[in-house]
TIGUKOL-721726 format. One record per residue (C-alpha): residue in three letters; x, y, z. Coordinates in steps of 0.02 Angstrom, whole numbers, padded with zeros to 5 digits, always signed. Layout:
N
ALAXYZ
...
//
This chain:
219
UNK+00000+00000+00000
UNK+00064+00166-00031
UNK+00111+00261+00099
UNK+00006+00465+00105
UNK+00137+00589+00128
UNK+00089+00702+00263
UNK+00127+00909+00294
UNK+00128+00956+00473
UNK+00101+01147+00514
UNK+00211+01215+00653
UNK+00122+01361+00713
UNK+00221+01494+00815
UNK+00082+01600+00932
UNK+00058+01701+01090
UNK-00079+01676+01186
UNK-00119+01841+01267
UNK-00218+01854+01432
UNK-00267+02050+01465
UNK-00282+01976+01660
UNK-00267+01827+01730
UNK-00131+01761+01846
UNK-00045+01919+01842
UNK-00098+02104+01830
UNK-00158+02189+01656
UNK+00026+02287+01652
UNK+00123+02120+01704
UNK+00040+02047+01542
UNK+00096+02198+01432
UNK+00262+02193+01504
UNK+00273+02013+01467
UNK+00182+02007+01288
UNK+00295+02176+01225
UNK+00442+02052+01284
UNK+00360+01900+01161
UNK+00332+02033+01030
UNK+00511+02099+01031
UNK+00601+01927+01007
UNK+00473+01877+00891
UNK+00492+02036+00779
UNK+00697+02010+00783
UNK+00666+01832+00735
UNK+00558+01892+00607
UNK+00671+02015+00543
UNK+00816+01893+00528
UNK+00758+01733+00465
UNK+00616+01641+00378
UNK+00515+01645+00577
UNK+00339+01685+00557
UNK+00209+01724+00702
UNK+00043+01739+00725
UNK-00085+01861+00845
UNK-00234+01868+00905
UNK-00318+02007+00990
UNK-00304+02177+00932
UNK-00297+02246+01116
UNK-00140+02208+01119
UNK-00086+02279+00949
UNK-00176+02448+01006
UNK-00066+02449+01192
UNK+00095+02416+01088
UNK+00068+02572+00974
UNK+00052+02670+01139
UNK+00204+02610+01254
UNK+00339+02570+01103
UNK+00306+02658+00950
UNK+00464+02579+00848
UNK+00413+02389+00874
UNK+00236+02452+00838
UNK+00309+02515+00660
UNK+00415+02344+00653
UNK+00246+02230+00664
UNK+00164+02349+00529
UNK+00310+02284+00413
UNK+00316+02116+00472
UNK+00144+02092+00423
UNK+00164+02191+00273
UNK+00297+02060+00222
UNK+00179+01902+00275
UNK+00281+01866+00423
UNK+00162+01919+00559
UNK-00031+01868+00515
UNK-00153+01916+00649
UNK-00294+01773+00671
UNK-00429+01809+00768
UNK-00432+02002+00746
UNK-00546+02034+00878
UNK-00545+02151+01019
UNK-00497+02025+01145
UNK-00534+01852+01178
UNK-00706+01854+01257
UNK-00803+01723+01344
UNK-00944+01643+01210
UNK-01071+01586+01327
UNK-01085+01741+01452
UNK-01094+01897+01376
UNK-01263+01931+01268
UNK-01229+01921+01101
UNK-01230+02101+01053
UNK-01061+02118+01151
UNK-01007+01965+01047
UNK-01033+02049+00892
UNK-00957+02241+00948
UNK-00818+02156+01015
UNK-00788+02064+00849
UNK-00819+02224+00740
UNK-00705+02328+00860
UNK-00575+02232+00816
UNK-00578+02172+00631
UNK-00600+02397+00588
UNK-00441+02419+00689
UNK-00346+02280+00576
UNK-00441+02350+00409
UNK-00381+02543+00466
UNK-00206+02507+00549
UNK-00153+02354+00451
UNK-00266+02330+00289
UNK-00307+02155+00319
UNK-00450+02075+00332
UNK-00452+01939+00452
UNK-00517+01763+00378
UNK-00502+01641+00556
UNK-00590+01664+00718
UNK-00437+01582+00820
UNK-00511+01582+00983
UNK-00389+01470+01059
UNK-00465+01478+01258
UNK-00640+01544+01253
UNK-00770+01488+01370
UNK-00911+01423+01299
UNK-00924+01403+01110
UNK-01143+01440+01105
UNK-01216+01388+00964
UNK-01246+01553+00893
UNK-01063+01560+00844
UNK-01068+01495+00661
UNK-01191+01637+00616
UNK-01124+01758+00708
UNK-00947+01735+00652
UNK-00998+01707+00456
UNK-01081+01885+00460
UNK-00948+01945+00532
UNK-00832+01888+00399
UNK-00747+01752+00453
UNK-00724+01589+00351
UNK-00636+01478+00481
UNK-00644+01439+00658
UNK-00503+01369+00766
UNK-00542+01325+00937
UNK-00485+01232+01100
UNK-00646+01226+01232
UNK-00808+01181+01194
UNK-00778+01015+01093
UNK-00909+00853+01139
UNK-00837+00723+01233
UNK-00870+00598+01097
UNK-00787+00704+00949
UNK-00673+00594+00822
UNK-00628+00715+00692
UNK-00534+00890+00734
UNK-00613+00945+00546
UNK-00774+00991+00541
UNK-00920+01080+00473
UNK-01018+01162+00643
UNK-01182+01184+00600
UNK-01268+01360+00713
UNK-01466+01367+00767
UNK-01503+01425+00593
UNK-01427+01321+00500
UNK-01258+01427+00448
UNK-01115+01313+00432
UNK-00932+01371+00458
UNK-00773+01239+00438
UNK-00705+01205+00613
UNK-00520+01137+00660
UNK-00524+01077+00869
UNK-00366+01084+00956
UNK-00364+00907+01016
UNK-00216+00940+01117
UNK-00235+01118+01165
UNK-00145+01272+01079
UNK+00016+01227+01155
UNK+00009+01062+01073
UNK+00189+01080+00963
UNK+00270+01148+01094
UNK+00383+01016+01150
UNK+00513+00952+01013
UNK+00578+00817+01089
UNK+00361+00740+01102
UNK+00334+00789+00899
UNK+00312+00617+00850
UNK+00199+00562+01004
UNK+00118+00729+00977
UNK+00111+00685+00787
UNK+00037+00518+00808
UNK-00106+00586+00946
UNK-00162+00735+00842
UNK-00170+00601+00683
UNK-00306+00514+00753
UNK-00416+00654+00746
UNK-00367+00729+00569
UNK-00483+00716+00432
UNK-00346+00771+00319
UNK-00155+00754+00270
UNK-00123+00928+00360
UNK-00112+00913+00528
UNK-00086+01069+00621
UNK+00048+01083+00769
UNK-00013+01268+00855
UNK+00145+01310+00989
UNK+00152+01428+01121
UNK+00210+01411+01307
UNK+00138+01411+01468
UNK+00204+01589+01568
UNK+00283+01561+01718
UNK+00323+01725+01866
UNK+00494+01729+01843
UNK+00450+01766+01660
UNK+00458+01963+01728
UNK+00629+01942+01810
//
């Protein structure tokens, strides 16, 4: 039988938390640290990143103006693509869904204005939630993918998938099986290879990477 070449996706990230275990400026402090190695890997090699919440972008322009102008170029280039695009990550389940929607348009007119790009994924890596007004609600907004962690059944096989909303819009899905940390580890690629196979529906299988942020992070 012959064997079906596979192309696994490494996907470089930052998971940004405006508050969570540490204070909204301890998260700035550390995410302008991601976002200046990031940028210098970007500049000097083939490195490419991705972001999520335009939040962040919009603090960035305000504390350091010159690695503000850097990620302009770097996604300019096609080094830096923001997914997601919204204002920040919210929760899907608890706020109404007018505050869903704002919060999405907020964000995708700040990429369109500062940026010109129009953002294509919802990458909403750690939401809450996941209601089933989503698939609508993100299709009108513009979006033609979804990427998500939470929300999954616990009987889900495939990490492809068409999620059908409450009336009947469909938008193409990709579950994080293993989280959106899941390539992070080099020397557990082939365990982590193997795992996230059993779920693929295609020869792509997608390896998102990011780390888990630790105090002395803002020594």
């Amino acid at each position: 039988m012959e064997t079906k070449m596979q192309t696994i996706y490494l996907v470089p990230h930052t998971h940004y938390d405006a508050a969570w275990v540490f204070t909204k400026e301890e998260y700035l402090q550390i995410n302008e640290r991601i976002l200046e190695e990031a940028t210098r890997l970007m500049e000097t090699s083939e490195f490419k990143f991705c972001l999520e919440q335009t939040f962040l972008l919009n603090q960035i322009s305000k504390r350091n103006h010159n690695l503000f102008q850097r990620l302009k170029k770097m996604i300019k280039a096609g080094k830096l693509e923001i997914v997601d695009g919204q204002y920040l990550m919210a929760d899907t389940m608890l706020p109404c869904g007018e505050v869903l929607v704002r919060n999405i348009l907020l964000g995708k007119r700040y990429c369109k204005e500062k940026f010109g790009v129009e953002v294509p994924v919802a990458w909403v890596a750690d939401s809450f939630g996941m209601n089933a007004q989503l698939p609508q609600i993100y299709k009108k907004a513009g979006y033609q993918w979804l990427a998500f962690r939470r929300g999954a059944r616990a009987d889900i096989k495939e990490s492809e998938f068409l999620w059908k909303g409450l009336d009947g819009t469909t938008i193409l899905a990709h579950w994080f099986p293993l989280g959106y940390r899941g390539g992070l580890d080099i020397t557990k690629w082939e365990e982590t290879f193997i795992e996230l196979n059993k779920f693929a529906c295609s020869p792509n299988i997608l390896f998102p990477s990011t780390f888990i942020l630790s105090a002395g992070f803002l020594s």
